[in-house]
N, C-alpha and C positions, 0 to 999 in steps of 0.2 A: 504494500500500500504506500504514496504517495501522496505528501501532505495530509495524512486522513480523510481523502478523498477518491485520490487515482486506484486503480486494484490494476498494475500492470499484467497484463494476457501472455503477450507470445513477442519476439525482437522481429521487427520489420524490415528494417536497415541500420548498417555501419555506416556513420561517413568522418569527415578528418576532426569537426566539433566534435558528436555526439552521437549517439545510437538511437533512435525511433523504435517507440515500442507501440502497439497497440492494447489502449486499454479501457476502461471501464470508468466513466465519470458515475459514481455511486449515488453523488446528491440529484442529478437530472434524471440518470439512469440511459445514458447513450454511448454509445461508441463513438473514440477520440483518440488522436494518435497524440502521443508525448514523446516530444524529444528533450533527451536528457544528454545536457551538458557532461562528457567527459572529467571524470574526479578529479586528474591529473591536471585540469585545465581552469577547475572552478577556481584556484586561488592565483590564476594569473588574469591580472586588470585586464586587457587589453582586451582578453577572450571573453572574459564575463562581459566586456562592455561591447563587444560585436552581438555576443548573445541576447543583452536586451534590448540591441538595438534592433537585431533583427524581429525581435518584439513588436518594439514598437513601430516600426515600417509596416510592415505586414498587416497590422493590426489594424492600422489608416487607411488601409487600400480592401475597398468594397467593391470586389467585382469577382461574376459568377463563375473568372477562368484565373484566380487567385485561392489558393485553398486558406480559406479561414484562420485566423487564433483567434479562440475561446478563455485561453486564462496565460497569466505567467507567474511566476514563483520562485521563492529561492527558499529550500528548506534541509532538517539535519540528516545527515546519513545514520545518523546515533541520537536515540532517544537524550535530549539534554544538551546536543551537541553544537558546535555552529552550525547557521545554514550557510553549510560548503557548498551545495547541490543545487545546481539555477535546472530548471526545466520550462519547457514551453509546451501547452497543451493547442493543438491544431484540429480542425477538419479533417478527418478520417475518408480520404477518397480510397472508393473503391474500383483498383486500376491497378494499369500497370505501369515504371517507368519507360520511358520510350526507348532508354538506352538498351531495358531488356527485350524490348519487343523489333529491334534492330539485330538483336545476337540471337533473336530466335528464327526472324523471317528472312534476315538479310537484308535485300533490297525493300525497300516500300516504292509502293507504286507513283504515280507522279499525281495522280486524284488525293490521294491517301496523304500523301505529304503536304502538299498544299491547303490541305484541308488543317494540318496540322499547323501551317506556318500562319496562317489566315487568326486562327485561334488563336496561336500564341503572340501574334504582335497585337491584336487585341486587348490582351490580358496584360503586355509590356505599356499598352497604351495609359491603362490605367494608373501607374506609375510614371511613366515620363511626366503624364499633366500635371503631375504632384511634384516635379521635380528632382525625380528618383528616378536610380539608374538600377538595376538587377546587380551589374559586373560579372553572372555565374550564371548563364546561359547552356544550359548543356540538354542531353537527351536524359541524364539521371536525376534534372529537376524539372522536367516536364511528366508529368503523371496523365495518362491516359485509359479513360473507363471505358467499359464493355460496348456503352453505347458513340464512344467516339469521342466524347468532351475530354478538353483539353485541360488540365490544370496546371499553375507557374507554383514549385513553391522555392524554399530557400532563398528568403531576403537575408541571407548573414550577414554578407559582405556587401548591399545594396548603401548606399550614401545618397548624401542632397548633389547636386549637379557641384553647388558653391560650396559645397561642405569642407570642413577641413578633413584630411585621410584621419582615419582611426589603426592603420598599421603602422608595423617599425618603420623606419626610415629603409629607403630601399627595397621594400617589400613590395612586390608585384605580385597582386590579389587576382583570384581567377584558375579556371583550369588551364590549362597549356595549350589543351589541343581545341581550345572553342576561344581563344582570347581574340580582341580586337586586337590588329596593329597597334594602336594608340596605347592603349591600357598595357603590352608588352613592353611599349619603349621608357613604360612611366609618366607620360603624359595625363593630361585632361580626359577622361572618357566621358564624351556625354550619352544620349538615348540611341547616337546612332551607332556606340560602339555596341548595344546591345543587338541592335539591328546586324551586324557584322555575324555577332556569336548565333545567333538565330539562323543566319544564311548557312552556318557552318554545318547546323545542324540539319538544314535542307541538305545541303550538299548532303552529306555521311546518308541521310535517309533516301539520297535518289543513286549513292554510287555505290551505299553496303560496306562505306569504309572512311573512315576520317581523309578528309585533305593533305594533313603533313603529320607525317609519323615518323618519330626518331627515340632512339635510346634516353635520350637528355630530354628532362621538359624547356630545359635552356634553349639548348637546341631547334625544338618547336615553335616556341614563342619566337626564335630568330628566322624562322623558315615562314612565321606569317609577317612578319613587317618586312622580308624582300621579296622572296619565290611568288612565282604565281600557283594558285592549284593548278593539278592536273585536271585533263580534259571528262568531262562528265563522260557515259557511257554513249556510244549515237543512237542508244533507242528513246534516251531524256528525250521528252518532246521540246520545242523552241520555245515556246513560251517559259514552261519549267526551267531550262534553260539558260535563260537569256533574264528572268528574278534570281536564279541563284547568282551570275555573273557579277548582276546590280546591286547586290549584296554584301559581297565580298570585297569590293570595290577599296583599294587601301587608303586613298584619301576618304577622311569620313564625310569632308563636304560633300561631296561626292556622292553618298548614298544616302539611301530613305532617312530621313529627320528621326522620326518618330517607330514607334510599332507601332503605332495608326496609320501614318502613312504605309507602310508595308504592308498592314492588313487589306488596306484600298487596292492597292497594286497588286497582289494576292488577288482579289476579288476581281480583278478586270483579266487579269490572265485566266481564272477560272469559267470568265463568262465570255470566254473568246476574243474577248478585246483586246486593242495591241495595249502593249508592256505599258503604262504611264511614267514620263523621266521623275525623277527625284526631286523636289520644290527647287533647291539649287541649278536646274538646268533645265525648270520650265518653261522661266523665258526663253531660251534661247529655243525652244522647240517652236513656241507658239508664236517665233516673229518667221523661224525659217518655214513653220506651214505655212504660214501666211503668205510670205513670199513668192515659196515654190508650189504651188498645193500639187501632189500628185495623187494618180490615181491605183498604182499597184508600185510597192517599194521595190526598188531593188538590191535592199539590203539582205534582201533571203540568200543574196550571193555569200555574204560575207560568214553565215553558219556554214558549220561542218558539215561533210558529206556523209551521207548515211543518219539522215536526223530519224529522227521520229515523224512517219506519215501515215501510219494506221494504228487501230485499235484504241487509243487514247485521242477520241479526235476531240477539236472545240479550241486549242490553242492555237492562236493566230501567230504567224510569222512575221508580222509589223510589231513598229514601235519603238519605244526606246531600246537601244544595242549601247551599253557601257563600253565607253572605253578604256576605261586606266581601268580594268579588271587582271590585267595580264604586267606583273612589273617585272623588268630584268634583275634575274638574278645572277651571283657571280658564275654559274655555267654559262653565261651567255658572255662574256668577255672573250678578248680574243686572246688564245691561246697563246701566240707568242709576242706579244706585246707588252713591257714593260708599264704597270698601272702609270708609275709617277711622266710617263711620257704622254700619257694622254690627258694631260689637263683641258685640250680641248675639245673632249668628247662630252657629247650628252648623253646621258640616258635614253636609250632608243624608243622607250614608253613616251618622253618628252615630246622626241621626233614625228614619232608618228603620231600624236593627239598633234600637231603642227601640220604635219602634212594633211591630215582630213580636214582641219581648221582651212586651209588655204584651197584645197577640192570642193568642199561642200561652203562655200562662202562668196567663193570668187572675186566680186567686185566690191563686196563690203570692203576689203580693207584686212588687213595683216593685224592691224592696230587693233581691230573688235575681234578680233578670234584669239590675240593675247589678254585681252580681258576676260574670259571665262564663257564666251558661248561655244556651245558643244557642237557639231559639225556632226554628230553620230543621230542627233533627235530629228534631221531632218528626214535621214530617210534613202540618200544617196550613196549609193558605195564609190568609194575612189576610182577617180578616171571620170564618173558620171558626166553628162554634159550640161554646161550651164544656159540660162537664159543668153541670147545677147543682146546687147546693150547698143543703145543710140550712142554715134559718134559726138563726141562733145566738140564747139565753133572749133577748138584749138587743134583737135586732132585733124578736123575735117581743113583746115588752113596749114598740114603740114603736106612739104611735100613729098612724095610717093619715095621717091629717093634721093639721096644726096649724093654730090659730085667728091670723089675720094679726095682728100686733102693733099698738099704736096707736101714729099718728103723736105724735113725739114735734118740741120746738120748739129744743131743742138744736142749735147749731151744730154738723156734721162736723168730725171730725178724722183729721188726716191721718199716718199712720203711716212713720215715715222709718227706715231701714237702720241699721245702726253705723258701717257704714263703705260707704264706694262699693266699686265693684269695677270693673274693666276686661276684657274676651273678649278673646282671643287666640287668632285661628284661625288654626292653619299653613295653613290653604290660599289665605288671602289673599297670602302671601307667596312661597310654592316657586316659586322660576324667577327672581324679580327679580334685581336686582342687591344686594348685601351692603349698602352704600350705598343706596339706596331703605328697603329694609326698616330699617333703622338709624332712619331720617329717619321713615318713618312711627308705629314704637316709640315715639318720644321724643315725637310729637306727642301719642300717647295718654299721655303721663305715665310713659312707663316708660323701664328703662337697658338699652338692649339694648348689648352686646358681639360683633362678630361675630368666629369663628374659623374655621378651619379643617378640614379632616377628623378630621386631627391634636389637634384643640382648642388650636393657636396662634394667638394673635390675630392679625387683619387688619387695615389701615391702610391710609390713603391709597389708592392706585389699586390695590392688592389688594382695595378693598372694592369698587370703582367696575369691576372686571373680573368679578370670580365673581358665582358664581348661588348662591340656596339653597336650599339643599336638606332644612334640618329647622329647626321652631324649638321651644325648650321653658323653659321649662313652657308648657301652653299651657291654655285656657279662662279659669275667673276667677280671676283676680289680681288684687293690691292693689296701688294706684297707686304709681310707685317701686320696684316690685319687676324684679331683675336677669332679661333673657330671654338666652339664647344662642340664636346666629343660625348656623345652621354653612354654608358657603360653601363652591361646588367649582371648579373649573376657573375658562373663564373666556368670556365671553360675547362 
């Protein structure tokens, strides 16, 4: 018995807090699951104060795809004793979690999942509007019952968006293999990093297998803020497809705001409509339809061959197609090229959002396709062809050709810069060691500093153990100018 109240039944689950038991509320007379803070844990602050807070989070958020708390508590393990023992009495769903119902079926189907993804950013929506983020996203805290409904639970680690952390310093909260980019590198995670953890979870339920899997959780978390995932199966339909793509997406501007938003877009791919872009890349959708209106995309070029075309039908081939879903990772460098010689490469992810900016734009201007319109929402695959365009008085007053110049006997002159400049590309760098990348900085002329998640400097064999994870500013710099190196775990 439990507080003179609970009559613990039978253990439901283990996790890294606490154990989950189901059991018997005696004064109501219903069934209630109780998770019970780990002993070893109840006399450290930190974990007590995640436990009540996951309390209280959970306990704020009233919605029917959030599994309930009913009571919380902190009482003795020993008749007379302190109360050592924090527990939390919850909603007793009858289900299963989806992590098991993935190692039972494998694959889930692309109805099946969606169905689930629809659900659960509904349920995340509930909490974004409250200013609350999950951060623990996975298929073993989504609960699913016999009749389909989806339930969120494990607010542990959930925070206000502005909140200050409640972990150690350097502590990156989260599973490994469902983290946002962001929340890996130690940054700011807001709603869309949950939106991230959510697609991850599509993903695994349309492929039958996590995205990046390695021996190290370090390891994983650095294989999601560079690698791209691998390519979905070709029987994923496009629709299915092309939300998990926009999900994954490693800038977060980039993806769905909210789990409401994603639930909408969820909902328009289920009812056959094309993909809706993300709030950040609406406008640029709704000036280029405007512009261009077509009548059949021929972005269907740009999916994979062998997509999904029978048996799951209703998902349309239109619509929004993400583009920064695919980032270079360091397999994609070129073999025999010395990093520190290529200061003036980009990232070919860069490249290409540049080149369809300047294909699907055309006469707009170079200038509005570096301010953030997307060149993917219109609809056009590269190469496509553009309106054309009246000749403007000036072009129409040039003439057709000009008469070659005469050689002249004058020596060439050579035109030099003001100042040099130095590239700095973070993808030369993500994964080394703090130490490496420090050593290479300094050879190009610069002061890199490496720090923490935290932004505490690192030193000595703190720099020679962690990996990195971000570096900025990054492209052209002036030689001597200060780079931050930010550094996670440890290698």
């Amino acid at each position: 018995m439990l507080a003179d109240r609970y009559r613990l039944a039978h253990r439901i689950a283990v996790g890294g807090m606490g154990e989950v038991w189901e059991a018997l509320d005696t004064r109501l007379g219903r069934q209630v699951a109780v998770k019970v803070l780990k002993a070893e844990l109840s006399g450290d602050p930190e974990f007590a104060h995640r436990f009540r807070a996951e309390a209280r989070t959970t306990a704020s958020l009233n919605h029917p795809g959030i599994a309930a708390v009913h009571d919380y508590g902190e009482t003795a393990t020993t008749v007379g004793g302190p109360a050592d023992t924090a527990f939390l009495v919850m909603e007793l769903v009858s289900g299963q979690p989806l992590s098991a119902i993935i190692a039972d079926r494998g694959r889930l189907t692309a109805d099946k999942t969606l169905d689930i993804l629809e659900q659960a950013g509904d349920a995340l929506q509930a909490a974004h509007q409250r200013g609350l983020v999950h951060r623990d996203v996975k298929p073993g805290n989504i609960l699913v019952t016999p009749t389909g409904t989806v339930k969120l639970t494990d607010f542990g680690i959930a925070k206000a968006v502005d909140a200050a952390p409640v972990t150690r310093t350097g502590m990156v909260m989260g599973t490994a293999h469902y983290i946002s980019p962001e929340q890996a590198s130690g940054t700011d995670a807001g709603p869309a990093s949950d939106v991230y953890s959510l697609g991850v979870v599509g993903y695994e339920c349309l492929a039958g297998q996590r995205p990046f899997q390695a021996d190290s959780t370090v390891t994983v978390a650095m294989m999601h803020i560079r690698d791209a995932p691998p390519p979905l199966p070709p029987d994923v339909p496009n629709g299915a497809r092309s939300l998990i793509e926009a999900t994954m997406i490693k800038d977060p501007k980039q993806r769905y705001a909210t789990g409401g938003e994603l639930a909408r877009a969820v909902g328009a791919v289920r009812a056959g409509k094309p993909l809706p872009p993300p709030t950040g890349m609406a406008g640029a959708t709704e000036q280029l339809s405007g512009s261009h209106p077509t009548t059949a995309s021929p972005r269907t070029a740009l999916l994979p061959p062998g997509s999904f075309t029978s048996g799951q039908t209703g998902y349309q081939q239109t619509g929004y197609q993400p583009t920064g879903y695919r980032q270079a990772s360091r397999d994609d460098r070129p073999p025999d090229e010395d990093r520190r010689s290529r200061g003036g490469a980009t990232r070919w992810v860069f490249g290409a959002l540049l080149l369809l900016a300047v294909l699907a734009l055309g006469a707009w201007g170079l200038s509005e396709a570096l301010q953030g319109t997307d060149p993917s929402a219109e609809g056009q695959a590269p190469g496509g062809v553009t309106e054309p365009t009246e000749p403007t008085d000036e072009e129409q007053q040039q003439p057709a050709e000009q008469a070659p110049e005469e050689p002249t006997t004058e020596e060439p002159t050579t035109t030099t810069t003001e100042s040099e400049t130095v590239t700095v590309n973070e993808i030369d760098y993500l994964g080394d060691s703090g130490e490496e990348a420090a050593a290479e900085l300094e050879d190009l002329g610069l002061d890199p500093t490496v720090v923490d998640g935290e932004g505490e400097e690192l030193d000595g064999d703190d720099q020679e153990e962690c990996l990195v994870s971000a570096v900025e500013p990054t492209g052209d710099v002036e030689p001597g100018s200060a780079i931050t190196v930010t550094c996670l775990g440890s290698s």
